[in-house]
C-alpha positions in Angstrom: 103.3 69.2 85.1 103.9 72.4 87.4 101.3 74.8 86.7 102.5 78.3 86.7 101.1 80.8 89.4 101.5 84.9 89.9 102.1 86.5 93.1 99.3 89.1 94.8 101.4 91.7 96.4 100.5 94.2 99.3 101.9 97.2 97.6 102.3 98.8 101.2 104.5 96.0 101.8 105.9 94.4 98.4 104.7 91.2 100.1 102.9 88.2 98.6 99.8 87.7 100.0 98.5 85.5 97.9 99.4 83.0 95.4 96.8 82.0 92.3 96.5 80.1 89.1 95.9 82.2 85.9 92.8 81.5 83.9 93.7 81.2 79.9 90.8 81.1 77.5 89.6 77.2 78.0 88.7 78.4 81.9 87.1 81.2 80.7 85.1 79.7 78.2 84.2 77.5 80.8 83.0 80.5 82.8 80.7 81.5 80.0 79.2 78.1 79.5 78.6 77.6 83.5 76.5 80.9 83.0 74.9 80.1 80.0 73.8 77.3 81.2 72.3 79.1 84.2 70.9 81.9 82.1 67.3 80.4 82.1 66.8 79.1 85.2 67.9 82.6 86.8 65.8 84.8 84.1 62.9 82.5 85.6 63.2 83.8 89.0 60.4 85.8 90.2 61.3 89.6 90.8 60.4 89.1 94.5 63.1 86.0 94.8 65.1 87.7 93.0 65.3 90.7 94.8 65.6 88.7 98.3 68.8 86.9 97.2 70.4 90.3 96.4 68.8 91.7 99.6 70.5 88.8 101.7 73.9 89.2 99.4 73.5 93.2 100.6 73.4 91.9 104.1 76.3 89.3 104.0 78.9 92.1 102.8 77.5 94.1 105.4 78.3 91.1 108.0 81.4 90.8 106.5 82.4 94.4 106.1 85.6 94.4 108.1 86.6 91.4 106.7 86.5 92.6 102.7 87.7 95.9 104.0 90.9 94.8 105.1 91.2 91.9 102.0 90.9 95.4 100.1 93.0 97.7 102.2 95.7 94.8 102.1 95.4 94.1 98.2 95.6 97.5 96.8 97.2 99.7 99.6 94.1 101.7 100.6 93.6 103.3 103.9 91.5 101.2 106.5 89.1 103.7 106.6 88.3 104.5 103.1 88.4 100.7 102.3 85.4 100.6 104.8 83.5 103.3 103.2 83.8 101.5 99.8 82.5 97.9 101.1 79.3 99.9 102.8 78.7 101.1 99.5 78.9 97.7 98.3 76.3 96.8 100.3 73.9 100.0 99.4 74.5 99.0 95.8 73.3 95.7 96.1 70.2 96.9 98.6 69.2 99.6 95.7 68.9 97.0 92.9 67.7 94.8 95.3 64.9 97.4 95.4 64.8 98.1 91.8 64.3 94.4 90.7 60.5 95.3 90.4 60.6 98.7 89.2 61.9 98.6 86.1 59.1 99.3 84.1 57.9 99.3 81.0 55.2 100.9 78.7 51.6 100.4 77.6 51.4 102.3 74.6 48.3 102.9 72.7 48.2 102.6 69.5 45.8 101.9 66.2 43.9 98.3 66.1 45.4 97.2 69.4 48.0 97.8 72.0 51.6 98.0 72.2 53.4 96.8 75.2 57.5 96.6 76.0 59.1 94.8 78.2 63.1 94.9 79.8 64.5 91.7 78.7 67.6 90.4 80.0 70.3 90.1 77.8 72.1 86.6 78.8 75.7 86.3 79.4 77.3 89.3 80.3 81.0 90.0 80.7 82.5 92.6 83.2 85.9 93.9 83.1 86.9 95.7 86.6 89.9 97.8 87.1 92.7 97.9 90.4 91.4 101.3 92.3 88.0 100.3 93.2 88.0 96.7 92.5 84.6 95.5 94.7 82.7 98.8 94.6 83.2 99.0 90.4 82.3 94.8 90.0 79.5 95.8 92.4 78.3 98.5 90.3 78.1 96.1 87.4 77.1 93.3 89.1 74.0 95.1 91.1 71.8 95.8 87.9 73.2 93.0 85.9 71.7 90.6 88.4 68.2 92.8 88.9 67.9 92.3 85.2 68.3 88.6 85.3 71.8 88.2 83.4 74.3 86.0 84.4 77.9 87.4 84.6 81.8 86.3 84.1 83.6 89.2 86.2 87.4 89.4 85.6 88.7 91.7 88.5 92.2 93.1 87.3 95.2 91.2 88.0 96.9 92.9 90.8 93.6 92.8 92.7 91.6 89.8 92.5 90.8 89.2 96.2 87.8 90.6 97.3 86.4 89.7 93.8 86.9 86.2 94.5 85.4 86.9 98.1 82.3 88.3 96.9 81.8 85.4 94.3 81.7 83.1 97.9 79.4 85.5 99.5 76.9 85.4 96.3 76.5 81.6 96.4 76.4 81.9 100.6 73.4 84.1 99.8 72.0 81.9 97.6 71.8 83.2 94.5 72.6 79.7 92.3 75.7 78.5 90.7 76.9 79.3 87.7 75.2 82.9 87.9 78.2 84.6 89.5 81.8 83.5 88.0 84.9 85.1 88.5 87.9 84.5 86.6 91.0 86.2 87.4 94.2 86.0 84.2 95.8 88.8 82.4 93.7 91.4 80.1 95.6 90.4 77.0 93.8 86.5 77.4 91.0 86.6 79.8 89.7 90.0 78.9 90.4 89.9 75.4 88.1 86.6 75.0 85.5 87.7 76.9 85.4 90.7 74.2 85.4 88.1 71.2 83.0 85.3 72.9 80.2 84.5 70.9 78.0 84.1 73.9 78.8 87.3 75.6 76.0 89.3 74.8 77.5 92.7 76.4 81.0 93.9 78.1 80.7 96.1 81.1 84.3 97.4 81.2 86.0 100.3 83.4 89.6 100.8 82.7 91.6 103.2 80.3 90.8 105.1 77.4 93.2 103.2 75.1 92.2 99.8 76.4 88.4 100.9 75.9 89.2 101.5 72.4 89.9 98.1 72.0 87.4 96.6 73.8 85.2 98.8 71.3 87.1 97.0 68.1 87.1 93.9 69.7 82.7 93.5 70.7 82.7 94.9 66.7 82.9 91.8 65.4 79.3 90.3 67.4 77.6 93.8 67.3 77.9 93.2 71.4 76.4 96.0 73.4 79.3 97.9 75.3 79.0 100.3 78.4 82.5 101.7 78.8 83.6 103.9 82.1 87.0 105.2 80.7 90.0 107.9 81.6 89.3 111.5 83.3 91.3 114.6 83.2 88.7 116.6 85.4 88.9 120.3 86.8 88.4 121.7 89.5 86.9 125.2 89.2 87.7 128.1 91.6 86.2 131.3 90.9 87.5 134.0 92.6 84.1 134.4 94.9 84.4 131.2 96.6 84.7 130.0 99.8 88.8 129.8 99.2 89.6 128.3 102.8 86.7 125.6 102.4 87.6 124.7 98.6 91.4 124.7 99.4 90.7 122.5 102.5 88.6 119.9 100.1 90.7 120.2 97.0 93.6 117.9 98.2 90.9 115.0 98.8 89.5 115.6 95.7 92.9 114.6 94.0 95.4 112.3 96.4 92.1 110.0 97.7 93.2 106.5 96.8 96.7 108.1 95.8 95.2 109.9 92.4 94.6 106.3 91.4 90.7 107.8 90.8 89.3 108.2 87.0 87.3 110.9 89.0 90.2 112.6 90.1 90.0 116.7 89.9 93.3 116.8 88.6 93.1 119.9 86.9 92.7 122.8 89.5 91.7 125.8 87.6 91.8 129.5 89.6 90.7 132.7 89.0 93.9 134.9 88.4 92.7 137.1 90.8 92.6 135.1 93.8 95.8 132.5 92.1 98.3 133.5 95.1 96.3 133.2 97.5 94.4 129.7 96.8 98.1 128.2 96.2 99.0 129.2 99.7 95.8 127.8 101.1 96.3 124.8 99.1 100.0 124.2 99.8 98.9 124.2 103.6 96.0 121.5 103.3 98.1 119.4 101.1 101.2 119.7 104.1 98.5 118.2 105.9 97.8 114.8 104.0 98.7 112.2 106.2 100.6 109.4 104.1 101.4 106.6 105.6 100.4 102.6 106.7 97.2 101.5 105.2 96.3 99.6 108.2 96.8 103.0 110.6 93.7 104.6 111.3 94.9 107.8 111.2 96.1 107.4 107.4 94.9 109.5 104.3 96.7 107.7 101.9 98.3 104.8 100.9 100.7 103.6 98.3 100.4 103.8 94.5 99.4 99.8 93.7 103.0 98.7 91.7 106.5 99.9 90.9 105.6 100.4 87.1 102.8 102.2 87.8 104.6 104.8 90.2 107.4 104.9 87.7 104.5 106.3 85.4 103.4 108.6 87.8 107.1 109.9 88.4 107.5 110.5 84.8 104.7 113.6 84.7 106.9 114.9 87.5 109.9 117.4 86.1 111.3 120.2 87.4 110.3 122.0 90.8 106.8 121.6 91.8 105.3 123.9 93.8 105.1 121.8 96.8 106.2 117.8 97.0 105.1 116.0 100.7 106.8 113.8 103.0 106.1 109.5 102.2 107.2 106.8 104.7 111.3 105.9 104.4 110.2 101.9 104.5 109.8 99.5 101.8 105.8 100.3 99.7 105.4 102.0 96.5 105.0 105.5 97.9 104.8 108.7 96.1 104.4 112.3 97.5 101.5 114.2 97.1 102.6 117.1 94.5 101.5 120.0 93.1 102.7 121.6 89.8 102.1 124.8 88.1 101.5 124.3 84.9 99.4 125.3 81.4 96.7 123.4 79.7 99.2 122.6 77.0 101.8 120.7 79.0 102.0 117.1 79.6 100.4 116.6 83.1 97.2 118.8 82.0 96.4 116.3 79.1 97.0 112.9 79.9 95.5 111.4 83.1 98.3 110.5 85.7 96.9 107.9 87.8 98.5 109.5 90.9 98.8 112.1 93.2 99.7 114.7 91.3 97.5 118.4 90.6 98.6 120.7 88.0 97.8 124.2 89.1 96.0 126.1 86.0 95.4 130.1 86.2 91.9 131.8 84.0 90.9 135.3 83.7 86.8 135.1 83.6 84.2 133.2 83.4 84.1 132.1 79.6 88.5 131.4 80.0 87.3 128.9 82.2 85.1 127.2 80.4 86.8 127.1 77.7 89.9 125.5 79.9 87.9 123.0 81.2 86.5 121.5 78.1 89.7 122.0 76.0 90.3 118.3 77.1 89.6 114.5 75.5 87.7 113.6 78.7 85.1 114.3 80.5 83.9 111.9 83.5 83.8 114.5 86.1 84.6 117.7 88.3 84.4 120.5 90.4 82.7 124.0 90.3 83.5 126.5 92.9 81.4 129.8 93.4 78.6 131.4 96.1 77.0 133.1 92.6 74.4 130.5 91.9 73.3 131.7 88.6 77.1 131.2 87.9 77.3 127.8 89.1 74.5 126.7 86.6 75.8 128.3 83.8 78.6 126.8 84.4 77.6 123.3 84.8 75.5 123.5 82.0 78.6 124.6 79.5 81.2 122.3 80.7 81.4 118.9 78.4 81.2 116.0 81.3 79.1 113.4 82.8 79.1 114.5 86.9 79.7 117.8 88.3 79.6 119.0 91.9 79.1 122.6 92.8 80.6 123.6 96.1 81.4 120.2 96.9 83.8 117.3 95.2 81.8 114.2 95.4 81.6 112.2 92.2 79.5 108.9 93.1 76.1 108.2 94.8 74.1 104.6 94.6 71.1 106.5 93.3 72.6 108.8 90.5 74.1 107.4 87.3 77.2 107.9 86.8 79.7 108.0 83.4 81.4 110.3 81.1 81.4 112.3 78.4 84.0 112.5 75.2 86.8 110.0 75.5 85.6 109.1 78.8 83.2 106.6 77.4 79.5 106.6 77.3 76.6 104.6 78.9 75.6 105.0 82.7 76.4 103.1 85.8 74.5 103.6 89.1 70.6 105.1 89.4 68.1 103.5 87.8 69.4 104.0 84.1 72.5 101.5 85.1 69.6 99.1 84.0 69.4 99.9 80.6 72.6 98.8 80.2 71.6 95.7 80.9 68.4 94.8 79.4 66.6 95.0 75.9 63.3 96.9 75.2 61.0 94.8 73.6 57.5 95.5 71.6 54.8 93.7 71.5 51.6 94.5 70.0 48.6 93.1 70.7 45.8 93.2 68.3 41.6 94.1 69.6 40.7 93.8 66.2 36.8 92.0 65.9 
């Protein structure tokens, strides 16, 4: 009998790269027995072995670094460069926990007759449900402090981008760590994903992805009260007051939007300015974007790449109508490719609400300080964004009062190994990253101890 396989296309190129055999639900409830079965052994393993084997997995995708970049880079259409900042923050992901395995403490409480004591217990089997933009830095942040905790993992990588999922999986077993605690499994959502959610023995779902698929993971770990940490959608602003340093938040602004091609949950695609300095910003902001060099992945030179399919750029296309403000220039060759864009718009219309996926900014005027505020929480999500003033009393109050999980003043970073990161709202809840990415992943258990006579 033939057995069916799917194509894995370089979206720069429309290109197979690779050819692979769907898992269906008997594989993947193979998968959860191979790490149920090496559940004990691994929760045995002393913190300090522990921590070595993710140490020497930290040090293997370092040694490999160019090699996962480009599997990346090639797979999803990043740029070469960006592709090898993500895999170095592979590695510090894996270092941190690596570092954390033996400092995640818990309590001696006293209490009346005796002592009370907790303890982080791991939680078993643990299922982890990755997305196509940041395929090995999101598994990694899953995987880091599901491993420090002692869990074993089934990690299904998204469809379109199973490579350097499946790479890494090599790498864990080259570094040691035993079989059967790592297991990818890469199949469509609808059978591989949606199993995982239902498994009996799949104590928790780590999943980053959509909004409306997070619902259903939600409806779906219902039925085994299974512990959920959900990293969902983002409709994020950017916040320009009108005392800013315009030239330096206009020159960072376009990065903050078109890195990866929009395909970012973090993506400040909401730029809200001050009405007062409106004109200008767009003129400063017109000129940086000119400037976005779109192009070959593999050029070195190249600030973005293409979006990952045709659907998905027919999606993006759709929140385009009318004149924008300013469309770029994309490569006249075969590649999903869509222009950066920029689009005047009101909170109410379409590409203000719903999350595009892509490279496009809608352009959102406010009077003072309170109409921003109020603009940037009159959203569903809130994951991340921007805050743009030299007033610092400003910038706090501001931070304080808007409804999301990360926020950058003067700056438009998102994501650091040693801060937890996650949303607000719609955007799911729990943490990933920092040392509370581990309480994700563990129990707190009590137990008393009696001095009675």
């Amino acid at each position: 009998m033939t057995v069916a396989t799917f194509a894995v296309v370089n979206p720069a190129t429309e290109q197979p790269i690779a050819e692979l055999e769907p898992a269906g639900v008997e594989e993947t409830d193979a998968a959860v027995a191979r790490a149920r079965a090496a559940f004990p052994a691994w929760r045995a393993v002393s913190p300090a072995d522990r921590a070595r084997l993710l140490r020497r997995l930290a040090t293997l995708v370092e040694e490999h670094g160019e090699e996962l970049a480009r599997i990346e880079s090639e797979n999803v259409g990043k740029p070469i460069v960006g592709a090898r900042g993500e895999v170095g923050m592979v590695a510090q992901v894996f270092h941190f926990y690596a570092g954390a395995v033996d400092k995640h403490y818990g309590e001696t409480i006293p209490v009346a007759g005796g002592v009370a004591a907790t303890f982080r217990e791991p939680l078993g089997v643990v299922g982890l449900i990755v997305p196509w933009n940041f395929p090995l830095n999101i598994a990694s942040w899953k995987l880091g402090p599901a491993l420090a905790c002692g869990n074993t993992v089934v990690l299904k990588p998204a469809e379109l981008t199973p490579l350097s999922s499946l790479r890494l999986a090599e790498l864990a077993l080259e570094a040691g760590i035993p079989e059967g605690v790592v297991n990818v499994v890469v199949g469509p959502g609808r059978v591989v994903g949606q199993r995982l959610v239902e498994h009996p023995h799949i104590a928790k779902i780590g999943f980053t992805g959509s909004t409306e698929v997070g619902q259903q993971v939600m409806q779906g770990a219902a039925g085994h009260i299974k512990r959920v940490t959900l990293e969902l959608g983002g409709k994020s602003a950017n916040v320009i007051f009108e005392d800013a340093d315009l030239e330096r938040a206009a020159a960072a602004a376009p990065y903050a939007v078109f890195d990866n091609a929009g395909q970012d949950c973090c993506a400040r695609s909401r730029i809200l300015v001050q009405r007062s300095v409106y004109d200008r910003f767009v003129e400063l902001l017109i000129e940086a974007t000119a400037g976005v060099r779109v192009g070959d992945p593999a050029d070195e030179t190249t600030e973005m790449g293409p979006l990952v399919s045709a659907a998905h750029r027919d999606k993006v296309a759709s929140f385009v109508g009318g004149e924008p403000l300013f469309q770029g220039d994309v490569p006249d060759s075969a590649g999903y490719w869509f222009p950066c864009t920029l689009i005047e718009a009101t909170n109410d219309d379409r590409v203000a609400r719903e999350e595009v996926f892509g490279p496009v900014a809608a352009l959102i005027p406010f009077t003072d300080e309170a109409d921003a505020i109020r603009l940037a929480n009159d959203t569903p999500f809130g994951l991340s964004g921007s805050i743009w003033t030299r007033d610092g009393a400003r910038a706090l109050r501001v931070a304080r009062a808007i409804d999301t999980g990360v926020l950058s003043i003067n700056s438009n970073s998102s994501v650091r190994v040693q801060t937890p990161f996650g949303g607000f709202k719609q955007s799911g809840f729990g943490r990933e990253l920092g040392m509370q990415a581990l309480e994700g992943y563990s129990e707190v258990k009590t137990v008393f101890y009696s001095t009675e006579p």
